[in-house]
N, C-alpha and C positions, 0 to 999 in steps of 0.2 A: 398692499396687494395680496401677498401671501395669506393674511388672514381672510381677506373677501372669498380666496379663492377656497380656503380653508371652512368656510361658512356654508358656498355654494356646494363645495362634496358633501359637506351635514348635511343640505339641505337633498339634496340629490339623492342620498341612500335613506332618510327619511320616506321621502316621497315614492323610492322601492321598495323600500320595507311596508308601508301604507297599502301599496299596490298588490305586495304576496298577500297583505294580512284580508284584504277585500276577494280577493281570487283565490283564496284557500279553499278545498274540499274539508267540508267537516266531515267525518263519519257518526255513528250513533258510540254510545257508547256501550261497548262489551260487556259490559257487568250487570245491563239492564236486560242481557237477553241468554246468558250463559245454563241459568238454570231452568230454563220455561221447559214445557215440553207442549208439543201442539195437539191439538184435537181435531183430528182428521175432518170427521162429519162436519163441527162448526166453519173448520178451513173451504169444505165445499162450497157453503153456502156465501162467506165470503167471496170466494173465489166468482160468484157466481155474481153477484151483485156488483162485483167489483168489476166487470167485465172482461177479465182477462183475457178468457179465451176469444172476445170477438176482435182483439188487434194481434192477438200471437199467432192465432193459426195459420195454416198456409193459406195462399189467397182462392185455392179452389175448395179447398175443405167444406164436407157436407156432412152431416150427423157425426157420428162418434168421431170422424175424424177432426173435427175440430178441435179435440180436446188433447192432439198432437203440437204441440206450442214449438212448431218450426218456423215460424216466423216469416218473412216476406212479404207482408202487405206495406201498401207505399200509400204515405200521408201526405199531398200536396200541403205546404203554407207560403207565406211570403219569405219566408227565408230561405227556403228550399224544402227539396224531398226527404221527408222521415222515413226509413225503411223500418218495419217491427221486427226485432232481432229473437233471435229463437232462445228461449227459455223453457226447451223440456228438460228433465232430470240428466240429459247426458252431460257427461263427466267433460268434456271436450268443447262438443260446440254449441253446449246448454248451460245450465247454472248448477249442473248436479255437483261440482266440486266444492260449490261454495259454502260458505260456514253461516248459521241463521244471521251472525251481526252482520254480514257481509251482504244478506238477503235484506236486513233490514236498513241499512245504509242506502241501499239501492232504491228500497222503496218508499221508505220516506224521507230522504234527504237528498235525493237524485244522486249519490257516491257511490263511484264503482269500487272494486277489490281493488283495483290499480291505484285505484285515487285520484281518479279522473271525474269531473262532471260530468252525468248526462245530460243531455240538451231535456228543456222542460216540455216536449211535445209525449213524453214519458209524464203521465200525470202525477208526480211525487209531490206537487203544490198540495195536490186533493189528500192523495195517500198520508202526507206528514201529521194529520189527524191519528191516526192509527194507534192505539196503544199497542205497546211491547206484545200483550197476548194474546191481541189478533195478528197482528204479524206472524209470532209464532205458529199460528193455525193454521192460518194460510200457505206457509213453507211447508209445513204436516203434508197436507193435501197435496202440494204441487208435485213433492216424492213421490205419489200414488200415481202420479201420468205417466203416457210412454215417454219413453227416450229415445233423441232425433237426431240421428246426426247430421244436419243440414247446416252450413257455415253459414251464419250471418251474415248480411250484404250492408255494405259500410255504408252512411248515410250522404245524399247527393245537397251537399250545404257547400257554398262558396265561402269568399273571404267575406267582411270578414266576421260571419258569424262560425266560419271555421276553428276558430279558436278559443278551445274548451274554456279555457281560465276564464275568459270573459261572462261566463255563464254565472261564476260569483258573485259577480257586481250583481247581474241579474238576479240572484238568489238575496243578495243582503234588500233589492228592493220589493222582490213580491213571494217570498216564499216565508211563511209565517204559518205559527201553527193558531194563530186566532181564528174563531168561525165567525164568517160573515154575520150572522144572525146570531146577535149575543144573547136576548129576549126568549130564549125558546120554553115558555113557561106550561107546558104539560108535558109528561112524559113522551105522546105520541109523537109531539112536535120536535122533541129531544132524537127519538129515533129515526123522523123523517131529514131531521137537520144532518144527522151521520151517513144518512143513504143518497141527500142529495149531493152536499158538500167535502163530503170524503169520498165513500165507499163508486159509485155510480160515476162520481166528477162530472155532475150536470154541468156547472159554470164552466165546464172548459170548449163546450159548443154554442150553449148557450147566454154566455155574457160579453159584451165586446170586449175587445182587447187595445192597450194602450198601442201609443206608436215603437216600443219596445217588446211587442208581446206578451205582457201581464197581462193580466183580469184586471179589469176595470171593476174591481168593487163597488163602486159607489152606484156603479150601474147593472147591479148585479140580478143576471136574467133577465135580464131588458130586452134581449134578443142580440145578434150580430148576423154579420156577414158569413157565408159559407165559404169556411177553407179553402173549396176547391174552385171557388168562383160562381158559381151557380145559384142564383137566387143566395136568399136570408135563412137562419137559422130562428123560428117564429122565438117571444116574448114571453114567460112563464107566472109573468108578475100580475095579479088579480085584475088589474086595471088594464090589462091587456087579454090575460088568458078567463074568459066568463063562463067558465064551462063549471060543474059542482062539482066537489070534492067524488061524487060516486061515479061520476065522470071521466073525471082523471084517476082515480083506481081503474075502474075497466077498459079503458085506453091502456093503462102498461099492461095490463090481462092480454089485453086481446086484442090490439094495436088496430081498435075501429074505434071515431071518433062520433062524439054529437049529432056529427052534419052527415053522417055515414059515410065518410072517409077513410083511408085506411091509411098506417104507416109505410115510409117512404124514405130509403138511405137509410145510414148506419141506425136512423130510430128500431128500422125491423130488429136489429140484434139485440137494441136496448131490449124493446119489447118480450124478447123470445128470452132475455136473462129475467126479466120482471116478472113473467109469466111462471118461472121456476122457485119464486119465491112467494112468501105468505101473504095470505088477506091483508095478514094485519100491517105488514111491511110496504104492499101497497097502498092502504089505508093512512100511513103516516108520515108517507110523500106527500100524498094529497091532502093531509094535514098542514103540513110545513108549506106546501105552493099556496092554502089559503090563507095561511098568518104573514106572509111577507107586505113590508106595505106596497103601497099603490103602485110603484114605478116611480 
């Protein structure tokens, strides 16, 4: 008896031990980001592609103020309400105190300074693409914003997606730094491959999502359901989307479509980041949307 019982405590703290090592927050490691130093301008342009400023800002923000990362805009999904947390340079109730590994843990590994998970409605699926020195670049820049001192408003999730640790399990299954599209065989399709699947995080509107909340890779830009309920999220994949590659460059330009339509929902802000970037950067999205296969 004593020994059964001696077996079942093995087995027992086993199966806890199992449990921390599945639910641990990994960070990045320090040593891969201690001697970078960032290039402001390139960090712009990241920044910009990246979308940051269209989930940080406040939710009335119009022109330059947008580029005040106080945060407050609310992201309905099925698990609950995401609040965007303020990320300007203030020392307090922004990221200014943090240190670059500490910035880059955050954003591509979803790890806070604390050692906490963030929930993945933070795109660090997308972000974990990132080398170390675009990361870098990126922090550069985000220095150069105002600083806000607006407190963050804690996110409206119930049980029990409440509980951070759980967010590990989630991360040992869909957080990977593999790109969907392994095939990217010209340069352009290389660049459009970094601006759909990292940088932009198209797949995070655009691809359905499993009954856990992954990306459905295998169905990747197929189209889904809209977050907030409202109609579909359209389908990017050639056998759905038939519009030409000069097409969809002038679409992220200038967010009119073929049929003379225009963009609609968070597309507008895609657009208006698209628009700030180069011919050739739109050019090699719509490179990369025509090499995907069929659907």
């Amino acid at each position: 008896m004593r020994k059964a019982l001696i077996a079942l405590a093995a087995g027992g703290l086993c199966l806890v031990g199992a449990g921390h090592w599945l639910t641990r927050a990994v960070p990045v490691e320090a040593a891969d980001y201690t001697s970078l130093s960032g290039d402001v301008t390139r960090g712009e342009t990241l920044f910009t592609a990246a979308g940051c400023a269209s989930c940080h800002h406040a939710p009335d923000a119009e022109g330059d103020a947008k580029l005040v990362l106080a945060g407050g805009q609310r992201f309905a999904s099925d698990f609950g309400t995401f609040i965007a947390p303020n990320i300007s340079p203030d020392a307090d109730a922004g990221i200014g105190g943090w240190s670059l590994p500490q910035f880059a843990s955050a954003v591509t590994r979803g790890v806070s300074p604390g050692g906490q998970h963030y929930y993945p409605a933070f795109p660090y699926t997308a972000y974990t693409h990132l080398p170390p020195q675009d990361v870098a670049d990126l922090w550069a820049y985000l220095q150069t914003l105002p600083a806000d001192g607006t407190a963050s408003q804690p996110h409206e999730v119930g049980f029990p997606f409440n509980i951070r640790r759980s967010v590990g399990v989630w991360k040992t299954l869909y957080l990977s730094d593999d790109w969907v599209v392994t095939a990217a065989e010209t340069p352009e399709v290389q660049r459009g491959r970094k601006l759909v699947e990292a940088l932009a995080h198209c797949g995070e509107c655009h691809t359905p999502r499993t009954a856990l909340g992954g990306l459905d890779r295998d169905r990747w830009l197929a189209g889904a359901p809209n977050p907030n309920g409202k109609g579909t999220i359209p389908a990017l994949t050639p056998d759905e989307l038939d519009w030409s590659a000069t097409d969809i460059a002038y679409y992220l330009e200038t967010g009119f479509t073929p049929d003379f339509d225009s963009a609609g929902g968070h597309m507008v802000a895609v657009v208006e980041n698209f628009a700030k970037l180069s011919g050739e950067d739109r050019a090699a999205v719509a490179a990369y949307l025509k090499a995907l296969p069929g659907g």
